[in-house]
C-alpha positions in Angstrom: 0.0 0.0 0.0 1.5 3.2 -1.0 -0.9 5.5 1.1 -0.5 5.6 5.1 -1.5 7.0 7.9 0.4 8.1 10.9 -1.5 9.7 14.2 1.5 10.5 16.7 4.0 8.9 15.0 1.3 5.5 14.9 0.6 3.9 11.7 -2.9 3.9 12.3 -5.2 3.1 9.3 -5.1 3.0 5.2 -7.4 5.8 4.1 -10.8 5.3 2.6 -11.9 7.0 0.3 -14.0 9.9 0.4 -17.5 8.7 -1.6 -18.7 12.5 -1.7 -16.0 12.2 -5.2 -16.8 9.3 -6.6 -18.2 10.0 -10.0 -21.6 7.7 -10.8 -20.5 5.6 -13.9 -22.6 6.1 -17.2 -22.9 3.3 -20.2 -20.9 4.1 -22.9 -22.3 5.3 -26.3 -23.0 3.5 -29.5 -20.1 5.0 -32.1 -22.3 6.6 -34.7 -21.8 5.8 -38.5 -22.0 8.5 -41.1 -22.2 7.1 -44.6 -20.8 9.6 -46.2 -17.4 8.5 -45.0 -15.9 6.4 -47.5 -14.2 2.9 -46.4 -10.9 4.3 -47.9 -11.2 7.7 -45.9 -11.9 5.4 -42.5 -8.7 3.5 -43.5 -6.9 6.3 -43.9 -8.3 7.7 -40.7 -7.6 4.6 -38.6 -3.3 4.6 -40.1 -3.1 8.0 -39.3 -4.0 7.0 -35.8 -2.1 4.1 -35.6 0.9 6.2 -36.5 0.4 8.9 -34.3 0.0 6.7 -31.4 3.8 5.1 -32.3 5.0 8.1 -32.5 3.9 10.0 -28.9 3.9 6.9 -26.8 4.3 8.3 -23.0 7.3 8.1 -21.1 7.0 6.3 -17.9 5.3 8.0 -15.0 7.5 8.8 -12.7 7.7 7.9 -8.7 7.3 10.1 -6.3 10.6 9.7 -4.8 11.5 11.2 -8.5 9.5 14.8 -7.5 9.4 15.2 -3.9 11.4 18.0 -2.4 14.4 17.1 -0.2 15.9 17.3 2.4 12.3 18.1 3.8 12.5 20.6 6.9 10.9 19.0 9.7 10.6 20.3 13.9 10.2 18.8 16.7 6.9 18.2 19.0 8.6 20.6 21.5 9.5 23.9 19.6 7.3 26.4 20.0 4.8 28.2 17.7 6.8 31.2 17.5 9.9 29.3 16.1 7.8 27.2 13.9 6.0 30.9 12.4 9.7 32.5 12.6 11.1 29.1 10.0 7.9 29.0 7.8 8.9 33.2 7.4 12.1 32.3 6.4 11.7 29.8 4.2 8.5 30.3 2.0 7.5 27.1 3.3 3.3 26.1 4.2 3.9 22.9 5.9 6.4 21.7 8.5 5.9 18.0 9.2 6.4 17.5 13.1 8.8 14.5 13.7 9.9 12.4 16.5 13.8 11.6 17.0 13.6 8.6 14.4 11.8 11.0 12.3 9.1 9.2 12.3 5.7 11.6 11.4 4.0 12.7 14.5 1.6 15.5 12.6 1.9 18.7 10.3 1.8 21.8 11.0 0.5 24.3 8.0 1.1 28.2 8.1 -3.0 28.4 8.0 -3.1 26.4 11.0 -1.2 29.0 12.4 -3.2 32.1 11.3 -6.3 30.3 12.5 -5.2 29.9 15.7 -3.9 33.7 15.8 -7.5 34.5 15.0 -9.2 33.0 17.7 -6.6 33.2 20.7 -4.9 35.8 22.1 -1.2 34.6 23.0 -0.2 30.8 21.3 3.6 31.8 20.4 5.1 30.3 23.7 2.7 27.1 23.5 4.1 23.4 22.1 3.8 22.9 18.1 2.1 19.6 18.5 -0.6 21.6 20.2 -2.0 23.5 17.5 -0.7 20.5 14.6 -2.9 18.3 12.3 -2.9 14.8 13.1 -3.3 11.7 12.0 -1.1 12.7 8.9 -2.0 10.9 5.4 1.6 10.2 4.1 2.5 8.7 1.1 5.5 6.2 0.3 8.2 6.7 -2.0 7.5 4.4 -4.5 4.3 5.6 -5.4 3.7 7.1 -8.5 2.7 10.6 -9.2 -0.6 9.7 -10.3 -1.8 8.4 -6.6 0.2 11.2 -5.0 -2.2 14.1 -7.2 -5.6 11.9 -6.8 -4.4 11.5 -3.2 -4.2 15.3 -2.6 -7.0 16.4 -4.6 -9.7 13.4 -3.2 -8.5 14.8 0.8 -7.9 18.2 -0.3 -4.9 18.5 1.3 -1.8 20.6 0.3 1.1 18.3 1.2 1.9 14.7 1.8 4.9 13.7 3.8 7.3 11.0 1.8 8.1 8.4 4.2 10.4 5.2 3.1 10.2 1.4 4.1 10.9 2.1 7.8 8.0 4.9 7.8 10.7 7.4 8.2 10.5 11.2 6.9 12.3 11.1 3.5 10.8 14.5 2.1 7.5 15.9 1.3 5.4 16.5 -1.9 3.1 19.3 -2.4 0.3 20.5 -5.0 3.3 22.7 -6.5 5.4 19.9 -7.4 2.3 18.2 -9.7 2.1 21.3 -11.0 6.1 21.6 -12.1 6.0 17.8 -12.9 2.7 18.3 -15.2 4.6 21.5 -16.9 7.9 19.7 -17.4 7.6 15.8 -17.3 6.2 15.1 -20.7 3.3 14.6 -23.0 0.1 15.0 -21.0 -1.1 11.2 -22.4 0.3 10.7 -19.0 -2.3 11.8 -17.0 -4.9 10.8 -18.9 
């Protein structure tokens, strides 16, 4: 399974899927004849296909580990809000996954997180990250390919997913922006169809 999730560093359950996306299925149509095609135009047609198809066949998707940005910056449960806001400042970053000392993933902290919290309470900067963090985390392995990692961002509506490896450990992190630079530099978009 290529999708997991982590509550406190706790592999804890494989997601479901949400069922408010799953798309009702339809019966397909009957192809429609014109007769004022010619068998020799059809032909034609159908080897003009055939030899586009040779021509743009798709590369191979690639894997996540492939895309992912690394080294990911991760914190500790301990450090306090104010460091966390003071690094995501610093760095441009929106998501800080919060690790233990094996870097396992404990939860994920998100500069929205943040601002919410800001808006609602008057002092948080002293308090404990994993305080005001997201957990359980849905994490996706390494192998994956970049196909599951999109549908798995778009289907929770999430904007990151932590990369972990064999041993469940933090290898780096993938976010809606790398799609985006994969989609824009990988290849032909037969890929993602």
């Amino acid at each position: 399974m290529a999708i997991v999730v982590f509550d406190m560093g706790r592999r804890v359950e494989t997601p479901v899927s949400p069922t408010q996306f799953k798309l009702n299925k339809i019966a397909a149509t009957t192809a429609v004849h014109n007769d004022a095609i010619a068998d020799a135009d059809q032909q034609r047609h159908e080897q003009q296909l055939q030899q586009y198809r040779e021509e743009k066949r798709p590369q191979a998707v690639a894997q996540v580990r492939d895309i992912m940005s690394t080294p990911v910056r991760s914190v500790k449960q301990t450090e306090s809000i104010r460091d966390i806001w003071e690094i995501l400042q610093q760095t441009g970053l929106h998501h800080l996954p919060v690790v233990d000392n094996d870097r396992h993933v404990l939860a994920i902290i998100a500069d929205r997180d943040i601002m919410r919290q800001l808006l609602s309470k008057a002092n948080i900067w002293q308090h404990e990250v994993v305080r005001y963090a997201s957990h359980p985390v849905i994490c996706i392995r390494d192998h994956a390919d970049i196909r599951q990692a999109a549908d798995t961002l778009f289907r929770y509506r999430i904007g990151a997913l932590p990369v972990v490896d064999e041993q469940h450990r933090l290898v780096g992190i993938l976010t809606r922006s790398d799609i985006l630079r994969t989609l824009s530099h990988y290849g032909p978009l037969e890929l993602w169809a």
